[in-house]
ZALUMVEX-480330 format. One record per residue: x, y negated, z of N, C-alpha, C in turn. Coordinates in steps of 0.05 Angstrom, whole numbers, plus 32768, in hexadecimal, padded with zeros to 4 digits. Each point is the difference from the previous one (the first is absolute). Example, Ala and Ser with C-alpha at 12.3 -4.5 7.8 and 13.67 -1.06 7.14 Angstrom:
REM ZALUMVEX-480330
81088072809C7FEE7FE8800080127FE88000;7FF97FEB7FF280107FE880017FF17FEA800E;
END
This chain:
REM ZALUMVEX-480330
8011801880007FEF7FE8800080127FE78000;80017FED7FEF80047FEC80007FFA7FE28017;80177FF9800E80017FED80167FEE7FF07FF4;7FF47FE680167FEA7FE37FEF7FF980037FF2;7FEA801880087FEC7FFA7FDD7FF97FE97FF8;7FF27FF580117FEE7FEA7FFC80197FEF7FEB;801E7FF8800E80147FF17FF27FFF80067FE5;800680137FF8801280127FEC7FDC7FFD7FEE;7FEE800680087FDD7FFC7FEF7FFD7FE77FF8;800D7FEB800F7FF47FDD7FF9801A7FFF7FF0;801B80038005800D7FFB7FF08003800D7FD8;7FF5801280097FFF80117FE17FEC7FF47FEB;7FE28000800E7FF07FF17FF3800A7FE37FF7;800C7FF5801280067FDF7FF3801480077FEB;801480128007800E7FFD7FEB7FFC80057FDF;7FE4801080077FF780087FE67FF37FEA7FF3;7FF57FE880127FEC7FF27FF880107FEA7FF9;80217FFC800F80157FEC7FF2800A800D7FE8;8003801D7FFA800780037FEB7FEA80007FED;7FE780037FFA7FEA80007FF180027FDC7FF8;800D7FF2801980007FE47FEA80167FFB7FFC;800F80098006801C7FF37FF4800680117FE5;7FED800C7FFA7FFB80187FE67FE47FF37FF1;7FFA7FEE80057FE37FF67FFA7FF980027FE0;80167FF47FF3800680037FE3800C80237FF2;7FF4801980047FFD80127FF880117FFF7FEC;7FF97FF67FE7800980027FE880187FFF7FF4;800E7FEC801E802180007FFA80148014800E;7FED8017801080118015800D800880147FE7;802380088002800380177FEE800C800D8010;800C8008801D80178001800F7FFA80038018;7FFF8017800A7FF98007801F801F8009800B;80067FF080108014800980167FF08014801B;7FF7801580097FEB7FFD800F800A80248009;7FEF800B80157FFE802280077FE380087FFC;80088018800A7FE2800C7FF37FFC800E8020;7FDF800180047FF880088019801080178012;7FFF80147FEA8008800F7FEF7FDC80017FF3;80027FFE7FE37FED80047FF67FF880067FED;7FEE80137FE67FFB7FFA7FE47FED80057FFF;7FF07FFC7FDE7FE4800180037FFC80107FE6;7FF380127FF97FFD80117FE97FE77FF47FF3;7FF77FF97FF07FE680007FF57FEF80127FF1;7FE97FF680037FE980157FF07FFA7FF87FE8;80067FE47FF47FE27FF87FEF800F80017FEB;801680057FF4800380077FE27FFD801F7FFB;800180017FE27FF0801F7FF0801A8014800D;7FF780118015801A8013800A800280167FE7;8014800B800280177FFA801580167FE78008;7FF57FED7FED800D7FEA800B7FF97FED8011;80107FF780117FFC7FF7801C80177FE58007;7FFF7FF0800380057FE88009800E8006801A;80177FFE800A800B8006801A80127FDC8009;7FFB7FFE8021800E7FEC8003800D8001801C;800C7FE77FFC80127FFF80147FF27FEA8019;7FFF800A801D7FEF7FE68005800A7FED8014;80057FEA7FFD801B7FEF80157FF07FEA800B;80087FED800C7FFD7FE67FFD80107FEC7FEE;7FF47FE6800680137FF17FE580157FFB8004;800980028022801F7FFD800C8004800A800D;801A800180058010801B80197FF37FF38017;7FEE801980117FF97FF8801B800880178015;80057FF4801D80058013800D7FED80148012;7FEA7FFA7FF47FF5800C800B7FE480107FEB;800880067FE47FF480007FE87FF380218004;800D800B80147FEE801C80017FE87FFD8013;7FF77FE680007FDC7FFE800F7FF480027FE1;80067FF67FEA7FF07FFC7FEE7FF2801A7FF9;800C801480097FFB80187FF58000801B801A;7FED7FF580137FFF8013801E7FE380038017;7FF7800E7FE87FE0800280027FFC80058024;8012801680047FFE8008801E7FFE7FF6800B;801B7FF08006800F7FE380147FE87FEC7FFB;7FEE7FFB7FEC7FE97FEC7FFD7FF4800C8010;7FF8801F80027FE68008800D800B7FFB8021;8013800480048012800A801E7FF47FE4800B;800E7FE27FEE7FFC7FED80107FE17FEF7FFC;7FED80097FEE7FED7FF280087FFE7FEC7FE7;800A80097FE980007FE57FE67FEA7FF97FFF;7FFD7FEB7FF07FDC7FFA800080007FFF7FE0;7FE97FFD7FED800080057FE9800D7FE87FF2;80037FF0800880047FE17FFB802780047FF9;8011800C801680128008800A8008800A7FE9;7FF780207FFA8010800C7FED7FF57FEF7FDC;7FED7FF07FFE7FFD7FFC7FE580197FE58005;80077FF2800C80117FEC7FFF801D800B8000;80018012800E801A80167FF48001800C7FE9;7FF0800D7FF87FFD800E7FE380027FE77FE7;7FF37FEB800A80027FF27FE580187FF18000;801A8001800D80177FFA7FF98011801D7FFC;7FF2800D7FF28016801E7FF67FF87FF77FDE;802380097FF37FFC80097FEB7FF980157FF3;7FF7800A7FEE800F80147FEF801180017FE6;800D8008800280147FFF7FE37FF880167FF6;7FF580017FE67FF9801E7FF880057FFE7FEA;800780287FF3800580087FED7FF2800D7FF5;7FFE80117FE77FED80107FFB801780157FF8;7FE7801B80018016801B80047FED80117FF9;800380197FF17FEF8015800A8006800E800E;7FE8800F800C8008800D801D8014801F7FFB;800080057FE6801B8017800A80147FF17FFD;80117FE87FFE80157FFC7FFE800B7FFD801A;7FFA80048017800C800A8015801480188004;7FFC80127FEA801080197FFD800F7FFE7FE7;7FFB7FE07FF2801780077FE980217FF48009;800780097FE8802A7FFC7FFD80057FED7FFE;7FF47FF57FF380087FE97FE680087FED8018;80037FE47FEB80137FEE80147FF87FE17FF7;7FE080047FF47FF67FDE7FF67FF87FF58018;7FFA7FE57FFE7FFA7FEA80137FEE800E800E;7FE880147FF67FEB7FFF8018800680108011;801080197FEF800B800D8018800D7FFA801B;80187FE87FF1800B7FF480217FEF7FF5800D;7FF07FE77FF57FE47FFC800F7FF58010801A;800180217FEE7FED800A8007801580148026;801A7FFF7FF8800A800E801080117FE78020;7FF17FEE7FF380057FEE80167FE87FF88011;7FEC7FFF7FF17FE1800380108006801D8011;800480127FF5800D801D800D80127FF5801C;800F7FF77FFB80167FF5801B7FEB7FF6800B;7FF17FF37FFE7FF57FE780177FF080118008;7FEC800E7FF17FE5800F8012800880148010;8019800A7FFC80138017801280107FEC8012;80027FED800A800C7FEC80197FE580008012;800B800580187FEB7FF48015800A7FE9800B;80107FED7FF6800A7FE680097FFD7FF37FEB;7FF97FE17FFF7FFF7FEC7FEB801A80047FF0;80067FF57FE480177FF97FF57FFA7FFB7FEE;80187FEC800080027FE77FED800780127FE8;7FEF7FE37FF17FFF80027FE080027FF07FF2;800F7FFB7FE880017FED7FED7FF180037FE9;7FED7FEE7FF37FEC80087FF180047FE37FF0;7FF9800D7FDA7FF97FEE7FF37FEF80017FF0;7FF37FEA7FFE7FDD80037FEB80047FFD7FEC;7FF080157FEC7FFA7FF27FE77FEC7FEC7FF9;7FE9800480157FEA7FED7FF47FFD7FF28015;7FE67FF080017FF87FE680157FF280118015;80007FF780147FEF801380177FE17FFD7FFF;7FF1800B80057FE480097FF97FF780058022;7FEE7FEA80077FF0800A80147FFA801C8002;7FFB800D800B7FF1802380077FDF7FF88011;7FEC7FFA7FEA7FE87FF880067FF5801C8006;800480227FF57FFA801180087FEF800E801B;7FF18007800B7FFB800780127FF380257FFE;800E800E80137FFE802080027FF880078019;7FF180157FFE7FF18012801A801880088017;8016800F7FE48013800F8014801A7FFD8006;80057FE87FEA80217FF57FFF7FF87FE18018;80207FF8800A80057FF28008800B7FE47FE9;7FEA7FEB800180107FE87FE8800C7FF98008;80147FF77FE580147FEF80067FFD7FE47FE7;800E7FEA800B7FF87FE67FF9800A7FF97FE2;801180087FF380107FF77FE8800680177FEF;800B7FFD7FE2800180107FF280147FF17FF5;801280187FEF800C7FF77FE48014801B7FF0;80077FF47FEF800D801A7FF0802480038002;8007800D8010801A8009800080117FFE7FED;80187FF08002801380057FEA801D8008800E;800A7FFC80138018800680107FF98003801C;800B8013800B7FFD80048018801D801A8016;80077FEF8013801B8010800A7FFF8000801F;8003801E80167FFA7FFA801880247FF98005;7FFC7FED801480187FF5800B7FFF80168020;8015800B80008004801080147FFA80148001;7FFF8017801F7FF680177FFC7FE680108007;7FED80057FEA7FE3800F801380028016801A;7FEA7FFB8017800C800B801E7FEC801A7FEF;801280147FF47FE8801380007FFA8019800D;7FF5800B8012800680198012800680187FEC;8009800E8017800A80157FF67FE280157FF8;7FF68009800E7FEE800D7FF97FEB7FFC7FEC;80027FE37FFE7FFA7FF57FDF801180017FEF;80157FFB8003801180157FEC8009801B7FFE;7FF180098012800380237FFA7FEA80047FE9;7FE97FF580087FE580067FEB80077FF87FED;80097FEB7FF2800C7FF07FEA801280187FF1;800F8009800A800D80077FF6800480237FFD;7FEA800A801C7FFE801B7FF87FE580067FEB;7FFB80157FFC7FE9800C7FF07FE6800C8013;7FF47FEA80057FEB800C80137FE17FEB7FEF;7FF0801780067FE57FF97FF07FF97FE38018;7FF17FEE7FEB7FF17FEC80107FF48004801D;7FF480157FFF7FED800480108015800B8021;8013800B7FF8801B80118012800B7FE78005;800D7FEE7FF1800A7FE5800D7FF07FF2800D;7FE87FF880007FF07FF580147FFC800D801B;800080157FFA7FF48008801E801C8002800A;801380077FEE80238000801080027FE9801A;7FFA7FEC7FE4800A7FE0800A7FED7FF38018;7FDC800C7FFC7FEC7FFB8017801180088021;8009801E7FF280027FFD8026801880018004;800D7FF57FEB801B7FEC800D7FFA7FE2800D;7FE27FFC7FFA7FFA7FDC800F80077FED7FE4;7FF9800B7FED80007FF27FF17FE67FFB7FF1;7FF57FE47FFD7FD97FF78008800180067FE2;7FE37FFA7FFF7FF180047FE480017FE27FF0;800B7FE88008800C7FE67FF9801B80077FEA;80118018800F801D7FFE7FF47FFA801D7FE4;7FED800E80097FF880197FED7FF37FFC7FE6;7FEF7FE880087FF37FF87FEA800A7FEF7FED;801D7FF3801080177FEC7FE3800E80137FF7;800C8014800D8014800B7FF87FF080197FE7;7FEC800D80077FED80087FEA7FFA7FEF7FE9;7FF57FF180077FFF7FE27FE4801280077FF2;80207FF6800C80167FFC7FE7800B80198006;7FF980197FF98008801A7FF9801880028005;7FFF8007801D801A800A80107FF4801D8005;7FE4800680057FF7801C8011800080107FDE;7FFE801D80047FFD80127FF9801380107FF0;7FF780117FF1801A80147FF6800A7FE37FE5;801C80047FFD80087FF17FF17FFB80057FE7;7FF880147FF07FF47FFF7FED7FE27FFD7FF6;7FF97FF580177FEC7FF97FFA7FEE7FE5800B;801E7FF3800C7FF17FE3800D7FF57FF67FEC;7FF57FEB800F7FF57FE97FE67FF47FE0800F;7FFE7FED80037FF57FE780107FE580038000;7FF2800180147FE67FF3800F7FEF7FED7FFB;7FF57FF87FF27FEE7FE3800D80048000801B;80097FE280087FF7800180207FE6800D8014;7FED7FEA7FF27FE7800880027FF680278002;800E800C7FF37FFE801A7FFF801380118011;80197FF68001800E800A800F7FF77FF68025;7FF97FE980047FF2800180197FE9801A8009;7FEF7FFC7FF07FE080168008800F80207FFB;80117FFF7FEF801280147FFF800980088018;800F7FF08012800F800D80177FF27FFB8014;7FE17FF280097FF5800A80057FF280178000;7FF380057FEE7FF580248005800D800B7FF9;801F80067FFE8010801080008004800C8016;800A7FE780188000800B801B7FE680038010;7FF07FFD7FF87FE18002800C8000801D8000;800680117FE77FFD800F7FF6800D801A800A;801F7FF0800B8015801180097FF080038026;7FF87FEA80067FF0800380207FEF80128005;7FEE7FFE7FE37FE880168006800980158007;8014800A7FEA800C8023800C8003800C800D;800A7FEA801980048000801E7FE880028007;7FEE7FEF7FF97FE87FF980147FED80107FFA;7FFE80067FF57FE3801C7FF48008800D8012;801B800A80117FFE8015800F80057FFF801F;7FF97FE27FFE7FF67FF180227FEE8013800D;7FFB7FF480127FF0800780117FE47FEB7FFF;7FE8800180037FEB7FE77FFC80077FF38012;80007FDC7FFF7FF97FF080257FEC80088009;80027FFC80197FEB800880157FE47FF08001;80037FDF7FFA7FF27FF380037FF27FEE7FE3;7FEF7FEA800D80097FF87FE27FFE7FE38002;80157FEE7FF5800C7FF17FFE80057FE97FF9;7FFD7FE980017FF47FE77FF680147FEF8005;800E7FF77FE480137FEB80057FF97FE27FED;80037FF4800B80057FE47FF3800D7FEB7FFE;800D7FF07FE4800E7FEE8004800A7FF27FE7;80117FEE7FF9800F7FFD7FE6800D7FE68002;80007FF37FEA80167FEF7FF27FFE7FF07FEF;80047FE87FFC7FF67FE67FEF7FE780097FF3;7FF27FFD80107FDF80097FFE7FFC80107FF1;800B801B80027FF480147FF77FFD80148012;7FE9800A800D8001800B80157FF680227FF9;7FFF800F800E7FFD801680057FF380118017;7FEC80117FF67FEE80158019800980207FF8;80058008800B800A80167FFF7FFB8018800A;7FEC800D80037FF8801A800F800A80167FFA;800980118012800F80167FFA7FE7801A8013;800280137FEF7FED8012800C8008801B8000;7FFC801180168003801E80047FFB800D7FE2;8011800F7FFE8000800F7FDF80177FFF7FF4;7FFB800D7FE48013800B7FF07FFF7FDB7FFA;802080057FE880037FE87FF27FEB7FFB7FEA;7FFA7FE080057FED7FFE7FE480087FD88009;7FFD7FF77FE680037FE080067FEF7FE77FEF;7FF37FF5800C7FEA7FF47FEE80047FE48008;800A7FED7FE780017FE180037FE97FEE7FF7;7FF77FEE800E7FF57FE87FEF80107FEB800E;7FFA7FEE7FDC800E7FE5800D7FE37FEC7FF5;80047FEA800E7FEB7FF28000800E7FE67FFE;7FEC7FF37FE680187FE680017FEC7FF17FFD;80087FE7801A7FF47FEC800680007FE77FEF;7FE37FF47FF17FFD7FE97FF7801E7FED8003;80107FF27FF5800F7FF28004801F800A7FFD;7FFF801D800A8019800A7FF98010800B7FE7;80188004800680167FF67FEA7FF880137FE4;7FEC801680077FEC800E7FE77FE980027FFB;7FEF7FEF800B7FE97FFA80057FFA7FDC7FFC;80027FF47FEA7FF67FE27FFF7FE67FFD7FFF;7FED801880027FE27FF480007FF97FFB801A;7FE380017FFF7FF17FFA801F7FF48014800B;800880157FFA7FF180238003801880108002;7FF8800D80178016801180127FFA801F7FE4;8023800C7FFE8009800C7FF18005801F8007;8002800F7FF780058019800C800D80197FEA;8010800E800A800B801B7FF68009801A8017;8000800C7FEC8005801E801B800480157FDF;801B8015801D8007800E7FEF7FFE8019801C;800680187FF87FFF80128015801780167FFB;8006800D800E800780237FFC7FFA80188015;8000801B7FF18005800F801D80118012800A;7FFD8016800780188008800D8018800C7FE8;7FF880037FF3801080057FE380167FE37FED;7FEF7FEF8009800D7FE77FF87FEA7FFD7FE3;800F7FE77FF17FF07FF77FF6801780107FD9;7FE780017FEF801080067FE480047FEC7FE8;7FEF7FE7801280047FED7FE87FFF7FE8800B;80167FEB7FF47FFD7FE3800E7FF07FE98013;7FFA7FFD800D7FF37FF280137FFA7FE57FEF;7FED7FFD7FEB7FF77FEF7FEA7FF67FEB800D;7FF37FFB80167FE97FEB800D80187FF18013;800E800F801580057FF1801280207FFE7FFA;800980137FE8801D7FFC7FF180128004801A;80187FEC7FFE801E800C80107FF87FF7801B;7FE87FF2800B8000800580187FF180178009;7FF880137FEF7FF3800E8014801A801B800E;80197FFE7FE68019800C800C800C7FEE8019;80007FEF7FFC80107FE780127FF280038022;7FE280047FFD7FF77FFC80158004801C8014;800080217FEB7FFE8019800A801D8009800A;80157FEA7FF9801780078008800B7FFE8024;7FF97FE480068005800080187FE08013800E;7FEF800C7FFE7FF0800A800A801480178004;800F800A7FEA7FFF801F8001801780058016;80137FE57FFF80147FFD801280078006801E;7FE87FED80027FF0800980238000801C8009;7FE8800B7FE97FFD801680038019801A7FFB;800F7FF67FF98016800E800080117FFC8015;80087FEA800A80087FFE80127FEC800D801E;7FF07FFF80027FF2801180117FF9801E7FFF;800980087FE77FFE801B7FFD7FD580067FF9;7FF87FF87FF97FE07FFF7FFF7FF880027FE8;7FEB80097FF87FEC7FFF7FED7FEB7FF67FFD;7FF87FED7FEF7FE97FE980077FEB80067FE8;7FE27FF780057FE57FF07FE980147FE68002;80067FEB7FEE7FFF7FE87FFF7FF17FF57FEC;7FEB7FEB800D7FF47FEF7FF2800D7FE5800D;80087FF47FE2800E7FE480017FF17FE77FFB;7FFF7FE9800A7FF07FE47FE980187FED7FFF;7FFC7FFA7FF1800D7FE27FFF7FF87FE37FF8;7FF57FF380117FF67FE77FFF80177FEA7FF4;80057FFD7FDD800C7FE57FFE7FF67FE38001;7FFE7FE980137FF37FEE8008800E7FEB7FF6;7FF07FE57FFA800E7FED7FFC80147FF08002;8019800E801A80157FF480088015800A7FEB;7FFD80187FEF800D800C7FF17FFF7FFA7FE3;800B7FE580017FF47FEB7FE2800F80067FED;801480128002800D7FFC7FE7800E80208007;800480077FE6800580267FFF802480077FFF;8003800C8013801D7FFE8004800B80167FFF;7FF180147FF5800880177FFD7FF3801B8016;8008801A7FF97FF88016800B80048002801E;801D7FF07FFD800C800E801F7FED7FF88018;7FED7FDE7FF97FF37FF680177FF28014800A;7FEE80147FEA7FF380138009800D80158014;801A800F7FF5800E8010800A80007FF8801E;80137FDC800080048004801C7FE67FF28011;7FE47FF87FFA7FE97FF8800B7FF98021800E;800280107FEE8000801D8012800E80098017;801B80027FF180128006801580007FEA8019;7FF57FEC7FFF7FF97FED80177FF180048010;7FE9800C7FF97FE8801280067FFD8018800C;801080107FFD800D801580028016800D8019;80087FDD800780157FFE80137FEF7FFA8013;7FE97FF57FFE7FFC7FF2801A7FED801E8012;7FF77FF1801A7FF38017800E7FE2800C7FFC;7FFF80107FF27FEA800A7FFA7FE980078012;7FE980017FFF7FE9800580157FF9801F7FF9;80008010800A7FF8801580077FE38008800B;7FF280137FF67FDD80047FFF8003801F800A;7FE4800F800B8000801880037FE980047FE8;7FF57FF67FF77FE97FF87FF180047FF37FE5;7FF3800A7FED7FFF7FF87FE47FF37FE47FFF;7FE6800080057FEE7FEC7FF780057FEB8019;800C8004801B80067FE1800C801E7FF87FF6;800C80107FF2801A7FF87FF47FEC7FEB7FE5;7FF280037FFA7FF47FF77FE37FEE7FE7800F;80028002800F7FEE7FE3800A80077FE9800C;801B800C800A801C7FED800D80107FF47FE7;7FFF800F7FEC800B7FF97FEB7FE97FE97FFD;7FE880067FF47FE67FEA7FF680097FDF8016;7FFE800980187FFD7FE7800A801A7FF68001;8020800B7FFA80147FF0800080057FF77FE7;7FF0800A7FEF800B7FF27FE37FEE7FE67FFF;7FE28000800C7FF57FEA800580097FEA800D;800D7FFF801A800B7FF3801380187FF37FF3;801A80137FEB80127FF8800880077FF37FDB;7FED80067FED800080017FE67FE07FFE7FEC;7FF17FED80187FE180037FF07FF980127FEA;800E8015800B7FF380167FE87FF980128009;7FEA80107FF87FEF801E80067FFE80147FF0;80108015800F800A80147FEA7FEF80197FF9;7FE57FFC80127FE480087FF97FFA800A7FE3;80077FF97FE97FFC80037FE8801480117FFC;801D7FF87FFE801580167FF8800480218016;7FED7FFE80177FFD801980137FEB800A7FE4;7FEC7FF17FFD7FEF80137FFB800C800E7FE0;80187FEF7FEB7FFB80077FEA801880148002;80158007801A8018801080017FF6801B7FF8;800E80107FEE7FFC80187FF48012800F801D;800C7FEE8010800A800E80177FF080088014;7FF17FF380047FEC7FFB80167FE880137FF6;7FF980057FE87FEC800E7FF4800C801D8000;801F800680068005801B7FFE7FFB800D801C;80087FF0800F8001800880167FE180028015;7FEB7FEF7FF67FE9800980097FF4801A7FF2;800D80087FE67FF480177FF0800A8014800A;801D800B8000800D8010800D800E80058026;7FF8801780067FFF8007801B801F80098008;800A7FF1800E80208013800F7FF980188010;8015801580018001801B80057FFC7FFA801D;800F7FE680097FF87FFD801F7FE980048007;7FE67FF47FF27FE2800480037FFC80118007;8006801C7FEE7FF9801C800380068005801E;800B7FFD800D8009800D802180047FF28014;
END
């Protein structure tokens, strides 16, 4: 943890907001002296396999340039939404375009180096400096995404050189460099303590899997990617829990996106709605919004279409708990996004609005239906909302009044 937050938080923001004007004139930047969070950004929106890859810095060397890019450390200290969009919109990107197998080619043209120095930086867990030069004029990043984190600037790469050396661990360079399937490096590197923040860059710019067959990520994809990857790797474990005893009611979250969370005696099964409030950062009408996706104890066989990369984002820290407790849960999830949450900052808010949720102290029921009524009147009290409608429409809630536990029998 970092000494003076509060210091090191007022100072960063200003500096972004003295460099945003002493940069005011866009048009005449060609020349970044500057480090990188450590950071890059893969894109989706050209015809793949080609993909746009970048480099993502600020406009000058700062010492403290790895907040721009530290979803956690935001969640740890309490960012507010205001916070991280005033950080984000002083990041560049310098980007190239590439197709995504040229990660595994020989050759030795410009995109390749490009491409093996974005490689250095997303494999550093320490900032480092970089020298960068543009070909074109910088381009606002008016963009806005469900599951990526924005960033403020754009432009097109023409030179670029890291000054010094990337801190890169070793066990990231064992995967790098040995032959182990995607799926074998992640869970390697998981319970080495290494988060789903550093799994999901280093997947992006195709460091994981057998070397003949890497290839680059969309970000966007490589995130929901290493989410239910390890979701996936938890269940394994957890299908062969034991049920909790009780059942379970947690609540809580994070730049107004909050979360109810019931966990119930039973096999695994997990059912989300999110509900988005008039005003919020996906919702501009005046009529409250809604999606829900579900699974059950098998998991799910096809994409989570309605509630997309949060409904991985949100099942991850659930399954965590439960793994760490050794248990087997029903979870029915909501997620209330409300008007404080004005502007879309990406997946992770979801991730860690859960895991916030998750942490805190849960209420414990001997009883189904006064667990379901404590829920009704705290979502009223603490979030004017009544979750009366989504009890009654849960395909969770409808399984479990249909079908009888073996306990019954005796």
């Amino acid at each position: 943890m970092v000494e003076n937050f509060d210091y090191i938080k007022f100072e960063t923001i200003k500096k972004v907001t003295q460099t945003k004007f002493k940069f005011k004139d866009l048009k005449n930047i060609n020349k970044l002296d500057s480090n990188s969070p450590p950071s890059v950004f893969v894109g989706s929106k050209l015809k793949y396999p080609n993909v746009n890859v970048g480099i993502l810095s600020p406009l000058e060397r700062e010492d403290n340039s790895w907040m721009y890019s530290a979803e956690k450390y935001w969640a740890d200290e309490n960012f507010q939404v205001g916070d991280v969009v005033l950080l984000r919109s002083g990041l560049m990107n310098s980007r190239f375009q590439t197709k995504v197998n040229d990660v595994r080619s020989q050759s030795s043209h410009s995109g390749k180096k490009f491409l093996d120095i974005a490689k250095e930086i997303a494999m550093s867990t320490k900032q480092i400096d970089v020298e960068i030069e543009l070909k074109k004029q910088l381009h606002l990043n008016k963009g806005i995404d469900r599951v990526v984190t924005p960033h403020g600037m754009r432009s097109t790469l023409k030179k670029a050189r890291v000054v010094g050396n990337p801190t890169i661990p070793q066990k990231i360079d064992k995967v790098y460099n040995d032959d182990m399937k995607a799926v074998e490096a992640m869970e390697y590197l998981y319970k080495n303590e290494f988060d789903e923040y550093t799994l999901n860059k280093i997947l992006s710019i195709g460091v994981l899997g057998m070397k003949k067959n890497r290839k680059l990520v969309p970000t966007r994809w490589s995130i929901t990617t290493t989410d239910d990857t390890l979701g996936k790797m938890l269940l394994k474990k957890i299908r062969d829990y034991p049920w909790i005893e009780d059942y379970e009611f947690y609540v809580g979250g994070f730049m107004g996106n909050y979360y109810l969370v019931l966990l119930f005696p039973g096999i695994w099964s997990y059912e989300l709605f999110e509900l988005y409030f008039p005003g919020s950062s996906w919702n501009p009408s005046d009529v409250m919004k809604a999606s829900t996706d579900d699974e059950g104890y098998y998991g799910r066989k096809t994409y989570a279409s309605n509630t997309v990369g949060g409904y991985y984002a949100a099942r991850l820290p659930i399954l965590e708990l439960l793994n760490q407790r050794r248990k087997q849960a029903s979870v029915l999830a909501i997620r209330l996004e409300t008007p404080s949450y004005w502007a879309a900052l990406g997946v992770w808010v979801v991730r860690e609005s859960t895991r916030k949720t998750m942490k805190g102290r849960g209420i414990k029921f001997i009883d189904k239906n006064e667990m379901l009524n404590s829920a009704k009147q705290i979502a009223k009290v603490k979030y004017d909302f009544d979750p009366t409608s989504i009890f009654d429409k849960s395909k969770l809630l409808k399984t479990m009044k249909t079908q009888r536990r073996l306990q019954e029998f005796f």
